[in-house]
C-alpha positions as MATLAB code, in Angstrom:
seq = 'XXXXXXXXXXXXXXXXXXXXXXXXXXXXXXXXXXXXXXXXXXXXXXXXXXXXXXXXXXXXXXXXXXXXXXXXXXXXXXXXXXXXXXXXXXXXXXXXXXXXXXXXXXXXXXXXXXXXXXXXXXXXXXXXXXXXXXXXXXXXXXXXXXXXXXXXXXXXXXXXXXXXXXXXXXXXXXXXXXXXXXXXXXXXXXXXXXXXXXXXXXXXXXXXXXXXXXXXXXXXXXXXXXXXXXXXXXXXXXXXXXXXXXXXXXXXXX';
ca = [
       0.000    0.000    0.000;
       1.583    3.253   -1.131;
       2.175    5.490    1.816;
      -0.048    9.159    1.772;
       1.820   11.963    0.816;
       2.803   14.583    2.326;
       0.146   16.961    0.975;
      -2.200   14.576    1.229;
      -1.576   14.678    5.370;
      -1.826   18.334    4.762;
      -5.322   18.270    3.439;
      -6.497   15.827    6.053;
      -5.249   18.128    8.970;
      -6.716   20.900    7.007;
     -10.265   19.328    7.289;
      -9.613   18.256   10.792;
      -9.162   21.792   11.633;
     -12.194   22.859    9.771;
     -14.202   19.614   10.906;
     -13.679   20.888   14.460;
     -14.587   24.412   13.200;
     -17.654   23.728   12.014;
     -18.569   21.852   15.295;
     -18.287   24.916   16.898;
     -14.939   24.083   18.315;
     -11.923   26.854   18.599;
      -9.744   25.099   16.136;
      -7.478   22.385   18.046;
      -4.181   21.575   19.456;
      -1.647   19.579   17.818;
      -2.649   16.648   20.720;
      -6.237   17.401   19.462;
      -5.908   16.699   15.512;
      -3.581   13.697   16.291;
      -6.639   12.159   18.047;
      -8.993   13.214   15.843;
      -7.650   11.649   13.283;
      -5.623    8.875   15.323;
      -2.145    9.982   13.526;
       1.166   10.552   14.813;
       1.736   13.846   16.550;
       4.826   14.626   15.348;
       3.750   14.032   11.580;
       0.737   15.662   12.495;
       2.022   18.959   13.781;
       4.651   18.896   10.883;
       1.397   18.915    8.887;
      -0.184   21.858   10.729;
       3.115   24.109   10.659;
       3.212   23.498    7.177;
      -0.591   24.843    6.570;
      -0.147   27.297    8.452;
       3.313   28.667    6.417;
       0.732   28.110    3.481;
      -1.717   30.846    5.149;
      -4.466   28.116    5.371;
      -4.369   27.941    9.048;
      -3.883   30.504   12.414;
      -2.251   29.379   15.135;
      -3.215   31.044   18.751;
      -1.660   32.511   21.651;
      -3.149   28.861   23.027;
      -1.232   27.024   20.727;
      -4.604   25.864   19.010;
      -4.490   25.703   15.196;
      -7.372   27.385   13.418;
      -8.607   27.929   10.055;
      -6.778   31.521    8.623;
     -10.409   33.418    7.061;
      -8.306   35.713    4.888;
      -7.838   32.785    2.657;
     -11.532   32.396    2.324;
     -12.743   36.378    2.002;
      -9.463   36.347   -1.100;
     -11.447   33.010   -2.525;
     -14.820   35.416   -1.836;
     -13.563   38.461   -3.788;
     -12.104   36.491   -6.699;
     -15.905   35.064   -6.952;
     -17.154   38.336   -7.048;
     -14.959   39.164   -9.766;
     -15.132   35.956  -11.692;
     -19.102   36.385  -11.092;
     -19.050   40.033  -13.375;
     -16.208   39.237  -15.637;
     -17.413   35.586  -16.254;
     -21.134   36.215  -15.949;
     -20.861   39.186  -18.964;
     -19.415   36.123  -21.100;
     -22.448   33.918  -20.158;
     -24.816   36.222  -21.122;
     -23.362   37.118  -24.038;
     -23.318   34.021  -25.067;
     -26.892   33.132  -23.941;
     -28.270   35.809  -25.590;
     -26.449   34.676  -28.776;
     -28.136   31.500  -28.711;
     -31.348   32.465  -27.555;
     -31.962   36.073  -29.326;
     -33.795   37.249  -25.820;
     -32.895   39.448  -23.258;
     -30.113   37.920  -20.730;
     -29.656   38.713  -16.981;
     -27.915   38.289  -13.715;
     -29.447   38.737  -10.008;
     -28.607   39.107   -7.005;
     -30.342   38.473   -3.673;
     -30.929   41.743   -1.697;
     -33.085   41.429    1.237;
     -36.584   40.155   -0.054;
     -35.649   42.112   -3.859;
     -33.918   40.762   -6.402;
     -31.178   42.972   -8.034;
     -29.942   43.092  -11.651;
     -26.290   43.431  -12.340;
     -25.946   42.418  -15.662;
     -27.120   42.469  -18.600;
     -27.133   41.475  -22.557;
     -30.067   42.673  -24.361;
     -29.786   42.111  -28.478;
     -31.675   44.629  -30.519;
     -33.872   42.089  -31.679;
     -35.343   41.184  -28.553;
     -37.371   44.643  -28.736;
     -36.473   45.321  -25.003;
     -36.236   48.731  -23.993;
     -34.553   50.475  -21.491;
     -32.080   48.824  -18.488;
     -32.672   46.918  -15.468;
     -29.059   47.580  -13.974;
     -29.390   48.327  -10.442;
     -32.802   48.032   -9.837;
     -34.606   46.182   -7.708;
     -37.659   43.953   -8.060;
     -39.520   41.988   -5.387;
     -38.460   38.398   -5.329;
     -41.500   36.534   -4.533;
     -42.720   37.439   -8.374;
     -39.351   38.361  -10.242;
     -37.678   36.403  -12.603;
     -34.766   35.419  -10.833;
     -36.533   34.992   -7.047;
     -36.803   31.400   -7.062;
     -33.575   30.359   -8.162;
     -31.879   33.035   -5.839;
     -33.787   30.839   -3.059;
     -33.246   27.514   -4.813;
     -30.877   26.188   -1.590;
     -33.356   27.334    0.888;
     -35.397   25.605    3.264;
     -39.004   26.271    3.553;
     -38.307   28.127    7.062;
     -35.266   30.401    5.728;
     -38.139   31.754    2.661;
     -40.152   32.506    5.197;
     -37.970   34.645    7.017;
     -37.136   36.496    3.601;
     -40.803   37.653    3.380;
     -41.965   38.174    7.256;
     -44.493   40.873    6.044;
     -44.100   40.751    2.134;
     -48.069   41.929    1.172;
     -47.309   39.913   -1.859;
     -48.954   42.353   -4.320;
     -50.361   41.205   -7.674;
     -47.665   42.638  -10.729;
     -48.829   40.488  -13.030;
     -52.150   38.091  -13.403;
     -49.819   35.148  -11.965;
     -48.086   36.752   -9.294;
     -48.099   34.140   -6.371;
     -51.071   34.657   -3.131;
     -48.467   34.387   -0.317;
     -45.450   32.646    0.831;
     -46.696   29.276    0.607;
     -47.784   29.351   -3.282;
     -44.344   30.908   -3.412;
     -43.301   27.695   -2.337;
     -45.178   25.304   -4.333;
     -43.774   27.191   -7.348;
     -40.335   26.996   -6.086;
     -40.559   22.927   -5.470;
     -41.831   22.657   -9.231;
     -39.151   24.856  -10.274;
     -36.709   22.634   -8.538;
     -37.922   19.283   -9.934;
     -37.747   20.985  -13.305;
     -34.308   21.660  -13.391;
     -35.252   25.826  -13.593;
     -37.752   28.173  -12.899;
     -40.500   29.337  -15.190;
     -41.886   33.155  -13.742;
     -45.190   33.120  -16.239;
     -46.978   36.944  -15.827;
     -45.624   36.611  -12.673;
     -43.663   39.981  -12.735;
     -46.207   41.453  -15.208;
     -48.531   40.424  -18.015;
     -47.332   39.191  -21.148;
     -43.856   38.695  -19.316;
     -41.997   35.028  -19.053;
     -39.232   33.706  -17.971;
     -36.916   31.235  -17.293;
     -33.883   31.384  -14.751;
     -31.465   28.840  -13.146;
     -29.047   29.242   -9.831;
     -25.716   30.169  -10.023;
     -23.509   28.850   -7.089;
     -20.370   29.575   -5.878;
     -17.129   27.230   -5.057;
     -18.562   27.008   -1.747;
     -21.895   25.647   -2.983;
     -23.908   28.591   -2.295;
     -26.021   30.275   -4.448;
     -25.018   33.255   -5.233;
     -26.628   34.639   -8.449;
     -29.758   33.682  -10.900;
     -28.922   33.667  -14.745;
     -32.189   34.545  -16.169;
     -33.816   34.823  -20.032;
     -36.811   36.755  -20.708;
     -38.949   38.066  -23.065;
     -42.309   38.100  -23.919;
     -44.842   35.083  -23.431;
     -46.101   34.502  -26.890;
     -42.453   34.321  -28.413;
     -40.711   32.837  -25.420;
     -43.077   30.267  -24.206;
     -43.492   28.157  -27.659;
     -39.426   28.139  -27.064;
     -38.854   27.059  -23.811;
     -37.246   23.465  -24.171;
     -34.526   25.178  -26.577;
     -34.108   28.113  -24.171;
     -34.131   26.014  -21.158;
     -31.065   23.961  -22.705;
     -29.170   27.071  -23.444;
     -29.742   28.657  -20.118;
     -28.777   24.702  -18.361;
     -25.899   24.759  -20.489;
     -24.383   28.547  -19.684;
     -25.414   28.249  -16.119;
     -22.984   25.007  -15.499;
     -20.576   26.868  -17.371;
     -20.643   29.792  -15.185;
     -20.552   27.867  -11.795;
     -17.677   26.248  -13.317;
     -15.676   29.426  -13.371;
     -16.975   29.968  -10.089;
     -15.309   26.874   -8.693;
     -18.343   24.707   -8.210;
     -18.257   21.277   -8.589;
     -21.056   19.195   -9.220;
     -21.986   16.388   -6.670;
];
C-alpha cells in the first residue's frame, strides 16, 4: 500500500481543523488533531506548521491551530470578480443562442437585483434593469436566488411581504411561493409566467459559488407569446451557460 503523501496529510489536517470548526470548536491543538484523526503527533504537527506557512491555518496565543479566514474572504472576492467578468461572457453568449434578453441577479433582502445584462436589438427590449430592484416573490430570478433554501429560511425572507399582484400570476403568499419553487426545482429551472407582469416570461437557473452557495440567478426573458413556444430550446441554453458559469466559479457538481 503506497504510503499518503505529504500533501495529502496536509489536506487531512486541514479538514480536521475545519471539521472541528464547524462543530463549533476553537480550532485544536496539535494533541487534538492527532486524536482526531488517530495519527502521529509529530507528523501531524509537521502537517499543521506546514498549513499554516501556506496561510491556510492561524495558530493562537493557546497554541490551538485554526482555520486563517483571509484565505476564504481572497477566494470570496475572486468570486465576485469571476461572477461580473465571467457572468458578462455567459450572457453574451446566452443571448447569442437564444436572441432574448439575458440577466444576472442578485439576492438583496426580499428584492432581487440586476447586475448584468445582454439585451440584443432584436429582442425589442427597452430600457435597463441595472441596479434596480424587483420583489423576489414574483421576479424572474426569485426562485432560483432561493433555490438552496429551506421552507423556514423563505419565510424569514418575506416576514411581512403583502405579496402584491404585478402580473395576473403573481403568487397569493409565501406558501404558493413555495409550491412554485418545489416545481421549479424538480424541473431543473424556474418558469416566472406573468408573474412579474402580463405578457412577461421567464426562465432562470441558480448560479452557485465554489462554496456551494447560491449566489446569483442567470435569467432569459422576453415576452410570453415568443418565449413560451421556445422554452425546451431556451431552457437547454440557459442549463448549459449556467454550469458553465458555476464552473468558473469553482463549483463542482456532486
Amino acid at each position: 500500500m503506497p504510503k499518503t503523501s505529504s500533501m495529502g496529510r496536509g489536506i487531512a489536517a486541514i479538514l480536521a481543523v475545519g471539521t472541528r470548526n464547524a462543530q463549533g470548536l476553537p480550532g485544536g491543538t496539535v494533541a487534538d488533531i492527532a486524536a482526531d484523526l488517530d495519527k502521529d503527533r509529530s507528523q501531524v504537527s509537521r502537517s499543521l506548521r506546514g498549513a499554516q506557512l501556506e496561510g491556510f491555518l492561524d495558530r493562537t496565543d493557546q497554541r490551538s491551530y485554526t482555520l486563517d479566514w483571509s484565505l476564504f474572504t481572497d477566494a470570496q472576492l475572486l468570486t465576485e470578480q469571476r461572477l461580473q467578468a465571467d457572468g458578462a461572457t455567459a450572457l453574451e453568449g446566452l443571448a447569442g443562442e437564444t436572441s432574448e434578453g439575458c440577466f444576472l441577479g442578485v439576492l438583496s433582502g426580499d428584492s432581487t437585483v440586476t447586475i448584468g445584462e445582454q439585451v440584443p436589438a432584436t429582442s425589442n427590449m427597452i430600457g435597463s434593469w441595472l441596479g434596480r430592484p424587483y420583489p423576489a416573490y414574483c421576479s424572474d430570478a426569485g426562485q432560483a436566488l432561493l433555490w438552496e433554501a429551506s421552507d423556514a429560511e423563505v419565510r424569514t425572507v418575506f416576514p411581512a411581504a403583502a405579496f402584491v399582484p404585478h402580473g395576473p400570476n403573481t403568487p397569493n403568499d409565501v406558501e404558493d411561493f413555495l409550491a412554485r419553487l418545489n416545481d421549479a426545482r424538480a424541473r431543473g429551472y424556474s418558469i416566472v409566467d406573468e408573474e412579474a407582469e402580463p405578457g412577461l416570461y421567464s426562465m432562470a437557473v441558480p448560479i452557485r459559488d465554489f462554496k456551494g452557495d447560491v449566489v446569483a440567478a442567470l435569467q432569459i426573458v422576453g415576452p410570453k407569446m415568443r418565449l413560451e413556444p421556445r422554452t425546451e430550446h431556451c431552457a437547454a441554453a440557459l442549463t448549459k451557460w449556467g454550469t458553465w458559469l458555476e464552473s468558473r466559479l469553482g463549483y463542482s457538481q456532486p
